[in-house]
C-alpha positions as a printed Julia matrix, in Angstrom:
528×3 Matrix{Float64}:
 -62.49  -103.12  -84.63
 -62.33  -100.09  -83.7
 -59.52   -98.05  -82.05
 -58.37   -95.64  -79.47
 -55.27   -93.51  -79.76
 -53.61   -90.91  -77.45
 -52.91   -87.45  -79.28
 -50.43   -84.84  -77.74
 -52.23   -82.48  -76.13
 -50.87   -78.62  -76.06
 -52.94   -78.61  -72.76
 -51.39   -80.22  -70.98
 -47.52   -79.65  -70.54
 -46.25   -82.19  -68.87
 -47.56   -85.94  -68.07
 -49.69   -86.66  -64.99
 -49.93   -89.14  -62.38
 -52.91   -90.9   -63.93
 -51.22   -91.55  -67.05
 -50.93   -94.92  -66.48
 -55.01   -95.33  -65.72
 -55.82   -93.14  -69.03
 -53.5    -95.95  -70.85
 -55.6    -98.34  -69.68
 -58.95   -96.74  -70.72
 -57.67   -96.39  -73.79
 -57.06  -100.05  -74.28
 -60.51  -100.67  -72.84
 -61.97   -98.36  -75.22
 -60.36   -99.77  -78.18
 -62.03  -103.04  -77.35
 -65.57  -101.22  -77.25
 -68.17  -101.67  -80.48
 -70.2    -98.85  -82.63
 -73.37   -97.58  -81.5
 -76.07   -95.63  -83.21
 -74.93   -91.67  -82.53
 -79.33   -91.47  -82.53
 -79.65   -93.36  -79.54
 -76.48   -93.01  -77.34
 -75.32   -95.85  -75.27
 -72.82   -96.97  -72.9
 -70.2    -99.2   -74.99
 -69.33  -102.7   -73.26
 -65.89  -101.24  -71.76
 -63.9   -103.85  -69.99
 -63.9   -103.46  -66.32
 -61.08  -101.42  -65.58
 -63.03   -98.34  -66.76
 -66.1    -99.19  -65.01
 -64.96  -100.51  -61.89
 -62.45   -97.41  -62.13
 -62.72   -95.12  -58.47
 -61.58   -92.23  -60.17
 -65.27   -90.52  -61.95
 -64.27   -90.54  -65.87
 -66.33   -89.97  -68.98
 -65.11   -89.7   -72.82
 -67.56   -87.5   -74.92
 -67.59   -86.16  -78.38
 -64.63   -83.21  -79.16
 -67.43   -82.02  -81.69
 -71.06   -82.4   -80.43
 -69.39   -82.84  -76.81
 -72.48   -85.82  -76.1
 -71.39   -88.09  -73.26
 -70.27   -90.91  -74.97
 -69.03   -93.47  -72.26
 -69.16   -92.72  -68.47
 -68.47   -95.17  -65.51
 -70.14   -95.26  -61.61
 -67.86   -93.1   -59.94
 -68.7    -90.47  -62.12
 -72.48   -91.43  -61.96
 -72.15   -91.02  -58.11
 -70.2    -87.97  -57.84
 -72.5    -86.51  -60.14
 -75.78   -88.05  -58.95
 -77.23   -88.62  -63.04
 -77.88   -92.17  -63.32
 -76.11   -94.19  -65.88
 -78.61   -93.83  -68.59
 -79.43   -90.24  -67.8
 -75.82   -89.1   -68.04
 -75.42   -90.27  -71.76
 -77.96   -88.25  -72.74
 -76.16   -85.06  -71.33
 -73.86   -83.08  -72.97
 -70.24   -81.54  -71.05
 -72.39   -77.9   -71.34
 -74.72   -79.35  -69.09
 -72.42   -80.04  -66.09
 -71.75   -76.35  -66.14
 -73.37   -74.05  -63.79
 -76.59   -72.29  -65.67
 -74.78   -68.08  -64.7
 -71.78   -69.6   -67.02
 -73.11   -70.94  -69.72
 -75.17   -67.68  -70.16
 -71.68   -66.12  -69.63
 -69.7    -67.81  -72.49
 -70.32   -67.22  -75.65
 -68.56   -70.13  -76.89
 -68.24   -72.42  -73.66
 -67.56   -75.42  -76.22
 -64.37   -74.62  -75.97
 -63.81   -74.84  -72.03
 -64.71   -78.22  -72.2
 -61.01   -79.14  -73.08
 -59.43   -77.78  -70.98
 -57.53   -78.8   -68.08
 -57.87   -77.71  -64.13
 -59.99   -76.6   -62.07
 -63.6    -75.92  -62.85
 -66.45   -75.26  -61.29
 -69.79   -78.26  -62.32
 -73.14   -78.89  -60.87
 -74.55   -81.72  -59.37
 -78.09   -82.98  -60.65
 -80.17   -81.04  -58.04
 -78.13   -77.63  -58.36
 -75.11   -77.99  -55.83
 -72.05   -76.46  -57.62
 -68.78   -78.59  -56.92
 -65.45   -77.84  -57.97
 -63.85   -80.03  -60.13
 -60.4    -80.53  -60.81
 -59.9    -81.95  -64.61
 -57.37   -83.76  -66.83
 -58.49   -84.5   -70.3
 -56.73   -87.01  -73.23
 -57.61   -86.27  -76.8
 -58.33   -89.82  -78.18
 -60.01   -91.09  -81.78
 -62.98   -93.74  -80.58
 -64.71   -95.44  -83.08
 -62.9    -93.1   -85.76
 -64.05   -90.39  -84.36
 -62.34   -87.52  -82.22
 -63.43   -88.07  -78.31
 -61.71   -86.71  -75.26
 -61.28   -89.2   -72.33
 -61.96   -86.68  -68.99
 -60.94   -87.63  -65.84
 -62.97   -85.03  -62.87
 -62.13   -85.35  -59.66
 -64.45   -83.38  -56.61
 -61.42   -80.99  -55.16
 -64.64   -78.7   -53.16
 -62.82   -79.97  -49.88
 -59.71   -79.38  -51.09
 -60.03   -75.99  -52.38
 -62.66   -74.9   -49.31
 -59.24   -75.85  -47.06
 -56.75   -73.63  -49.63
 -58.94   -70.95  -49.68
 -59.43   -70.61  -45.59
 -55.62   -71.34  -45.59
 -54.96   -68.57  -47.81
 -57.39   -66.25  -46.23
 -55.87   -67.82  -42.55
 -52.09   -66.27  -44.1
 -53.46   -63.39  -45.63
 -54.72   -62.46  -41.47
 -51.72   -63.83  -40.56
 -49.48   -61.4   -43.08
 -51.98   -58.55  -41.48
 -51.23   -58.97  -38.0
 -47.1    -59.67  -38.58
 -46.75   -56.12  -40.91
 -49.46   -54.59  -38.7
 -47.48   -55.67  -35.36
 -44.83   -53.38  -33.49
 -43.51   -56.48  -32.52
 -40.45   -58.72  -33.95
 -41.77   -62.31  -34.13
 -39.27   -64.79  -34.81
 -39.43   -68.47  -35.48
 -36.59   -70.97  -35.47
 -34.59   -74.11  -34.36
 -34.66   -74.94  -30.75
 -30.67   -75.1   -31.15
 -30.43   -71.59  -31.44
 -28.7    -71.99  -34.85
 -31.47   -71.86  -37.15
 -34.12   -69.05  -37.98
 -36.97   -70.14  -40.07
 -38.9    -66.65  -40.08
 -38.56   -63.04  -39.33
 -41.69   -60.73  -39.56
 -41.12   -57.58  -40.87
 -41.11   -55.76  -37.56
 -37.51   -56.6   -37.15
 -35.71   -54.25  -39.55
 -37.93   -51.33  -37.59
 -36.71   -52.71  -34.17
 -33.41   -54.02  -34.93
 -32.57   -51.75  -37.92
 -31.57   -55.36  -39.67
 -33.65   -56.9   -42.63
 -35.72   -59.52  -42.0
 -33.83   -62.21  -44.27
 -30.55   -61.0   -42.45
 -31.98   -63.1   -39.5
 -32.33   -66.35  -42.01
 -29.46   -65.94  -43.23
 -27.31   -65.52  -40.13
 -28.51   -66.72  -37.4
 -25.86   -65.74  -35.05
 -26.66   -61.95  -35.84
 -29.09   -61.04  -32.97
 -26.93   -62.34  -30.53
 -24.06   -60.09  -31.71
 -26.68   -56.87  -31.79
 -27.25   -57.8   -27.58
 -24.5    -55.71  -25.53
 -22.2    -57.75  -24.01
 -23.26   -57.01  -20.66
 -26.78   -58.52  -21.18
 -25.38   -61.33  -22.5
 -25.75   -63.12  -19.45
 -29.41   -62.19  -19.3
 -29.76   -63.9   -22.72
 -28.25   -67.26  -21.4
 -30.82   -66.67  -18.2
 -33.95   -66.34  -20.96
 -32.85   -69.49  -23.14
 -31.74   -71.8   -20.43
 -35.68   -71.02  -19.31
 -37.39   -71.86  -21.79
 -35.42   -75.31  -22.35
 -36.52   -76.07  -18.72
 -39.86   -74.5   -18.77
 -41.37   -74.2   -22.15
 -40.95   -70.57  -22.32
 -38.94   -67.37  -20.89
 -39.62   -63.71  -20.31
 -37.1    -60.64  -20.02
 -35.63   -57.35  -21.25
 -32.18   -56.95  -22.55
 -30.36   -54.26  -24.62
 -29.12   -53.86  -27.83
 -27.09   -52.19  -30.57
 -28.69   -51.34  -33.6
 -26.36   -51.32  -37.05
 -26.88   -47.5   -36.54
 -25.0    -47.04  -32.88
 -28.46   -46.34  -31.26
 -28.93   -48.85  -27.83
 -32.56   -49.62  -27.31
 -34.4    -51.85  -24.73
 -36.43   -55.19  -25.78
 -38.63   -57.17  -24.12
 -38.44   -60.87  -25.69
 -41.44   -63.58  -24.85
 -40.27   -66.89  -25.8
 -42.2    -70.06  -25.95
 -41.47   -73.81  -27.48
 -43.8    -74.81  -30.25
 -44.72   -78.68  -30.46
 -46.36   -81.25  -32.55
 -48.94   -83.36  -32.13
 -47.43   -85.35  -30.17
 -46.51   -82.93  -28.04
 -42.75   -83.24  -28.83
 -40.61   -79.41  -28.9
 -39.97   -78.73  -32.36
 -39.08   -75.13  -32.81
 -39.11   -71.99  -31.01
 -41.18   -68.71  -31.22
 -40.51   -65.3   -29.66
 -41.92   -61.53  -30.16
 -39.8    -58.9   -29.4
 -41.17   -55.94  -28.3
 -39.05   -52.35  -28.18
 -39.45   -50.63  -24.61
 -36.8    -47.99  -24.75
 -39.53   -45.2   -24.33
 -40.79   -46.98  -21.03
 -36.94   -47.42  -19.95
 -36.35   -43.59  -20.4
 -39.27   -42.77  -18.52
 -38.82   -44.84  -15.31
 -34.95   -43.55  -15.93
 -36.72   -39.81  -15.61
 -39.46   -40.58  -13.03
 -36.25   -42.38  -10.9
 -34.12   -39.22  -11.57
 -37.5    -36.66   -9.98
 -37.86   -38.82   -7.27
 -34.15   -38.85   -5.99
 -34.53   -34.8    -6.92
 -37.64   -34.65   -5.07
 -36.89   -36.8    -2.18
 -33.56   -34.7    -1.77
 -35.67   -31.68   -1.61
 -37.95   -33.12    0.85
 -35.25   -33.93    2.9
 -33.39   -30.51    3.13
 -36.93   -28.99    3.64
 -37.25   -31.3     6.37
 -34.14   -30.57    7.7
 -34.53   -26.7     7.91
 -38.42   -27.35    9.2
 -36.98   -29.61   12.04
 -34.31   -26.61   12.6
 -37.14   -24.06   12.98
 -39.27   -26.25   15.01
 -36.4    -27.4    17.71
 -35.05   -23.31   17.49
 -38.67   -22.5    18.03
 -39.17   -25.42   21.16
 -36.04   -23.99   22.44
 -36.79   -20.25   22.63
 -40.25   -21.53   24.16
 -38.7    -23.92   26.31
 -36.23   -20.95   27.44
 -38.79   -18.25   27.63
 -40.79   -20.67   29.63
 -38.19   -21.79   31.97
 -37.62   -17.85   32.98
 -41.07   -17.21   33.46
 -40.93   -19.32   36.18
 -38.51   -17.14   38.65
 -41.07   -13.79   38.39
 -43.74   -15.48   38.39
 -43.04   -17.18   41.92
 -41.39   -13.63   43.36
 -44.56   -12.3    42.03
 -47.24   -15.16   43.83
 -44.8    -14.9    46.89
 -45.29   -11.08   47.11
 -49.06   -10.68   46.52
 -49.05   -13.94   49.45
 -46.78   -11.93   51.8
 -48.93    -8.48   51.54
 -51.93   -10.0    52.12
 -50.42   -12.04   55.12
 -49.13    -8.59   56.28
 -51.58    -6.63   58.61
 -51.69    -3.26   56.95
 -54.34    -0.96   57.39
 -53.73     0.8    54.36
 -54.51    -1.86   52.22
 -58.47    -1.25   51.2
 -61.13    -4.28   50.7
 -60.61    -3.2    46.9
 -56.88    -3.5    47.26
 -57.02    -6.55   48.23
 -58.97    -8.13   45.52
 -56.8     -6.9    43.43
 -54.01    -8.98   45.15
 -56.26   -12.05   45.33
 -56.67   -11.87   41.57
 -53.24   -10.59   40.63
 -51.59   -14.18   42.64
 -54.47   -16.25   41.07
 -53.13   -14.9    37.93
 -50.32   -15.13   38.57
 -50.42   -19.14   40.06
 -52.65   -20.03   36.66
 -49.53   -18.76   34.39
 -47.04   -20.48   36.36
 -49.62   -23.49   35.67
 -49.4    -22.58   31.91
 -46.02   -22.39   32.22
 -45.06   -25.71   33.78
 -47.36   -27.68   30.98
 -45.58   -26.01   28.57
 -42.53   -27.38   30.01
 -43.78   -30.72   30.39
 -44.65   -30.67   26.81
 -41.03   -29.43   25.84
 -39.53   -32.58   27.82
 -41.82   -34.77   26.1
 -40.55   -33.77   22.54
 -36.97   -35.63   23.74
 -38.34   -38.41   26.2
 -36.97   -41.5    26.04
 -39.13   -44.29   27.05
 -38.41   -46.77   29.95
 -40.6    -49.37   28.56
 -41.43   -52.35   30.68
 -44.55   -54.33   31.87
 -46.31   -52.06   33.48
 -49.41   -52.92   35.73
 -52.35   -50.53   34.47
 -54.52   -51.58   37.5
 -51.99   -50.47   40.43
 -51.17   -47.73   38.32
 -54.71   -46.71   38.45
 -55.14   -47.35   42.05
 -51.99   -45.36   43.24
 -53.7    -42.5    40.9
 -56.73   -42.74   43.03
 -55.16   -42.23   46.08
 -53.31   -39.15   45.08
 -56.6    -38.11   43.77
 -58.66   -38.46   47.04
 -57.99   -34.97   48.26
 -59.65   -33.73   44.89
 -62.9    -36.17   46.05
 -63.54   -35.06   49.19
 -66.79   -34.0    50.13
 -68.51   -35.22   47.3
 -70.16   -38.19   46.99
 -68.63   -39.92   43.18
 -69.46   -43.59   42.44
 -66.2    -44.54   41.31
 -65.81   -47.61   38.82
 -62.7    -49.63   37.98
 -62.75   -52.9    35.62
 -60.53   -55.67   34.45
 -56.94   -53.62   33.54
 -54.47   -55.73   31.66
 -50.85   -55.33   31.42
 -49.06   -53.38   29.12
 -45.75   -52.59   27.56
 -45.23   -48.5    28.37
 -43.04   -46.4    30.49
 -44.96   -46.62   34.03
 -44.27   -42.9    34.93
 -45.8    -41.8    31.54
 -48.78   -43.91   31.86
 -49.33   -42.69   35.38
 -49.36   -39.04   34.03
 -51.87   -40.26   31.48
 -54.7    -41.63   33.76
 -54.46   -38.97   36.36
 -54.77   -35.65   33.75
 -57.98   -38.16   32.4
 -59.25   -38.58   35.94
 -58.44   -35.44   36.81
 -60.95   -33.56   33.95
 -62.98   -36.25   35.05
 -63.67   -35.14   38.4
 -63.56   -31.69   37.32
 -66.16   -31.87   35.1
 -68.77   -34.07   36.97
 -69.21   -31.16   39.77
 -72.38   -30.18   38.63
 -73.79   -33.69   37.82
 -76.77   -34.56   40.58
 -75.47   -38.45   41.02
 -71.45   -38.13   39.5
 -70.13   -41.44   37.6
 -66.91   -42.0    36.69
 -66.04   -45.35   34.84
 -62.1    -46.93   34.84
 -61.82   -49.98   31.74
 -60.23   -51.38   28.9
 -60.8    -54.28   26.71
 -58.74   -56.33   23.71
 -58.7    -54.96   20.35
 -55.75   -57.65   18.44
 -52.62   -57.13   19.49
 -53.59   -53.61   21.28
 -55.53   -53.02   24.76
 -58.32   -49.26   24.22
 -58.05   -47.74   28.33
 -60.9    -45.38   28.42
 -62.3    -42.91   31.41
 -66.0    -42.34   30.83
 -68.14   -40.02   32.67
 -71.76   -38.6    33.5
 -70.07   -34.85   33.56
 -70.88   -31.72   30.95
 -69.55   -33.54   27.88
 -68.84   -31.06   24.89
 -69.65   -30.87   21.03
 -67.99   -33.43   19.18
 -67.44   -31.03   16.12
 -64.89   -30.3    18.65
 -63.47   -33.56   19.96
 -60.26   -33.55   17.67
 -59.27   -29.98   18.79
 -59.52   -31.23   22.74
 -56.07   -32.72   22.5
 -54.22   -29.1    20.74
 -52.14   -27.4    23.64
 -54.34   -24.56   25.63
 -57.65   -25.25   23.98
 -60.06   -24.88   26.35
 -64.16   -25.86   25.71
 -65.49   -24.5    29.4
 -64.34   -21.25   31.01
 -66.27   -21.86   33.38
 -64.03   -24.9    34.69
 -60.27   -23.65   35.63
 -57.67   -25.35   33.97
 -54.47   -24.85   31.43
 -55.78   -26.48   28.43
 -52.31   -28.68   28.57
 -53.68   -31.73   30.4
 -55.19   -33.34   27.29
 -52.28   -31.96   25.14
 -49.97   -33.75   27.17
 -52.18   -37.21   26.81
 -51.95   -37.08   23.57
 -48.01   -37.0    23.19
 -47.55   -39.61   25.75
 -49.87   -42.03   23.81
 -48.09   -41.06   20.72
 -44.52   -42.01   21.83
 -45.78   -45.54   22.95
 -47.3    -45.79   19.17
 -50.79   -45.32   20.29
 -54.22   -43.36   19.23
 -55.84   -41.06   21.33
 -59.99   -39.63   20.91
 -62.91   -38.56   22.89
 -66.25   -39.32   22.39
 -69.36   -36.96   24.08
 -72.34   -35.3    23.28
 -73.35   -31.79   25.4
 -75.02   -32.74   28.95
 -74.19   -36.64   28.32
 -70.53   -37.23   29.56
 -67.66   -37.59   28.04
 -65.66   -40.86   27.24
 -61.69   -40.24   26.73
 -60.12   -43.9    25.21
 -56.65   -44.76   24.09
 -54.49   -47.86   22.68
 -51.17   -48.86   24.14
 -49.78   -52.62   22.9
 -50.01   -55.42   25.18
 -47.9    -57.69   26.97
């Protein structure tokens, strides 16, 4: 008979979980007969180490020959039964460590996790728990090797997975917390707090209550705001202030989100807490030169509108008493000429002729200058005011101007619009007026009244078949007293005046032309 006994093991301090199966192997064992150590073969174990899913062998603790093995070992090893009892444990290492060891005899024994190799080549990692045992009065060890690659292939990406993890949280300016969705637990801290909060990271843990005692009382409110969120919505987003241990207040921003499992049920929380004091202090400055600023805009304003009404005024006055010498000086270059006097010479009277056409184009000056200082303070009368009788009782005033000359005149489609009627009268006749003025020398004059819709605005325009003028010089037509053709009379306030008339009713003004092709003057008013 022979027999199988269990030995203590220093290897092994304490008992494992498959105690009970290597108890019965080593009944099974006992029960086996002798063979011939020449020609190795598998003793007639019972069934329970055969049939046995867990891959098991028991080989020699001198020669280390396999001496038993069942299938599961067979399989996980890919040696067939009678191939595997002619192996020795040496030859389930991999070939680099066995060149390695100078003694691996000695590994064999020894428990945990080793690296073996398949037939074929494939290493595996093994995972080992050995019994010393006497078998047919001889020393054996009963092995029990269990594949772990899978297992440790999933430790080792988790370990590499928390050693990234332990990267980003120490490499991170921001706080990350994890904890209860009560609000009375924290589970983690990264080590980011104690720079934010000036507070160790197991100070969190430990108390949970401590970060809401570090928010100032007046932002307390804000943190009710941020939780009540994210037990509605899943997550919350804000800034709030705090106190460190220190006295120093500092802004956060906090992201918060709920963390679930797979069933999608809220578990815990999760937040990063980011420090934005530096960003606070800086919109705090930019606020701070920006009041500064705009106050200094203002009182520049101020003394710039001061100077321009002082400057209006003195105009505006000097102006207004132009007017008196101006007329006593027409009236008395009118009344010598009307006088017979003998004395007065051909050449003497030129002179008058020019001196009261002078004298008649600077009281012209004169009275658009005024008209432009009354603009400055009008106050518009607006109502719905007919652009098409407007235009017609222009015409009519402006009949005189066409007499003699033969001017196809053409008038479209004119809408309504809301303006002040009197302004808008002024506007078309200083437009038709330059138009008739400046079609004198055209062979077959044209002069073209319209408008059409552009949204919510109506563009007026008078176009005509006249001089034209460079349009490097369009924007300059509407300046007071500038003046493209000397050879036309005129003030050089007509289009100046256009141009603040449209501007009070919130419109644009601009002139299209090209030299010898016309001239097209077009403005926007708002319709009815």
């Amino acid at each position: 008979m022979h027999t199988v006994s269990r030995r203590p093991d220093p290897l092994r301090p304490e008992p494992s979980q498959v105690d009970a199966e290597l108890d019965s192997v080593r009944y099974c064992a006992a029960s086996g007969r002798a063979w011939a150590e020449e020609e190795p073969r598998q003793p007639p174990l019972p069934g329970l180490f055969a049939a046995c899913p867990v891959p098991m062998w028991i080989h020699a603790a001198d020669s280390q020959r396999i001496l038993a093995v069942n299938a599961a070992a067979c399989a996980q090893y890919g040696w067939t039964h009678a191939e595997f009892l002619r192996l020795s444990v040496d030859a389930l290492r991999p070939e680099e460590e066995r060149a390695r060891e100078a003694s691996p005899a000695s590994l064999a024994f020894h428990d945990g996790l080793v690296r073996h190799v398949r037939r074929g080549g494939k290493v595996i990692e093994v995972e080992l728990e050995t019994l010393a045992i006497e078998f047919e009065g001889r020393g054996a060890r009963l092995v029990i090797a269990r594949d772990v690659t899978e297992r440790v292939r999933i430790e080792r990406e988790l370990r590499a997975s928390h050693a990234r993890m332990r990267l980003l949280l120490e490499g991170s300016r921001d706080a990350i917390f994890e904890g209860g969705l009560d609000g009375r637990s924290v589970h983690f801290a990264s080590p980011a707090c104690e720079a934010l909060f000036g507070v160790p990271p197991q100070a969190f843990i430990d108390d949970p209550e401590l970060w809401l005692r570090l928010v100032v009382p007046e932002d307390l409110e804000t943190i009710a705001r941020l939780v009540g969120e994210l037990r509605e919505h899943g997550q919350s987003e804000g800034e709030y202030r705090f106190q460190r241990p220190d006295g120093e207040f500092r802004w956060a921003h906090s992201r918060a989100w709920t963390v679930r499992d797979e069933q999608g049920k809220a578990v815990s929380f999760a937040a990063a807490v980011r420090d934005v004091t530096e960003r606070h202090e800086a919109e705090a400055q930019l606020r701070l030169a920006n009041v500064e600023l705009e106050e200094r805009v203002e009182s520049r304003t101020r003394e710039l509108q001061e100077l321009h009404h002082a400057a209006r005024a003195f105009a505006f006055t000097v102006a207004h008493e132009l007017r008196a010498p101006l007329r006593v000086l027409e009236g008395f270059t009118t009344l010598l000429r009307s006088e017979p006097n003998e004395e007065l010479t051909a050449d003497a009277r030129l002179l008058l002729d020019q001196i009261g056409e002078s004298a008649r184009a600077m009281s012209g000056i004169v009275s658009g200058h005024l008209t432009l200082a009354r603009l400055e303070h009008a106050e518009l009368h607006l109502v719905e005011a007919d652009a098409r009788a407007i235009v017609a009782e222009v015409l009519r005033e402006q009949a005189t101007s066409l007499e003699g000359r033969r001017v196809e005149l053409t008038v479209g489609p004119l809408p309504s619009v809301r303006a002040d009627a009197a302004l808008l009268r002024q506007v078309f006749s200083n437009l038709l007026s330059n138009a008739i003025k400046y079609t004198r020398s055209s062979a077959e004059p044209h002069i073209e009244i319209g408008a059409r819709a552009a949204g919510a605005h109506a563009v007026f325009y008078v176009r005509d078949n006249g001089v034209g003028f460079d349009p490097a010089h369009a924007e300059g037509l509407f300046s007071p007293f500038c003046r493209l053709h000397d050879d036309f009379d005129g003030t050089g306030i007509g289009l100046a005046t256009v141009r603040r008339i449209v501007e009070l009713h919130g419109g644009r003004v601009w002139a299209e032309s090209a030299p010898g092709n016309g001239a097209t003057f077009a403005f926007t008013l708002s319709s009815t």
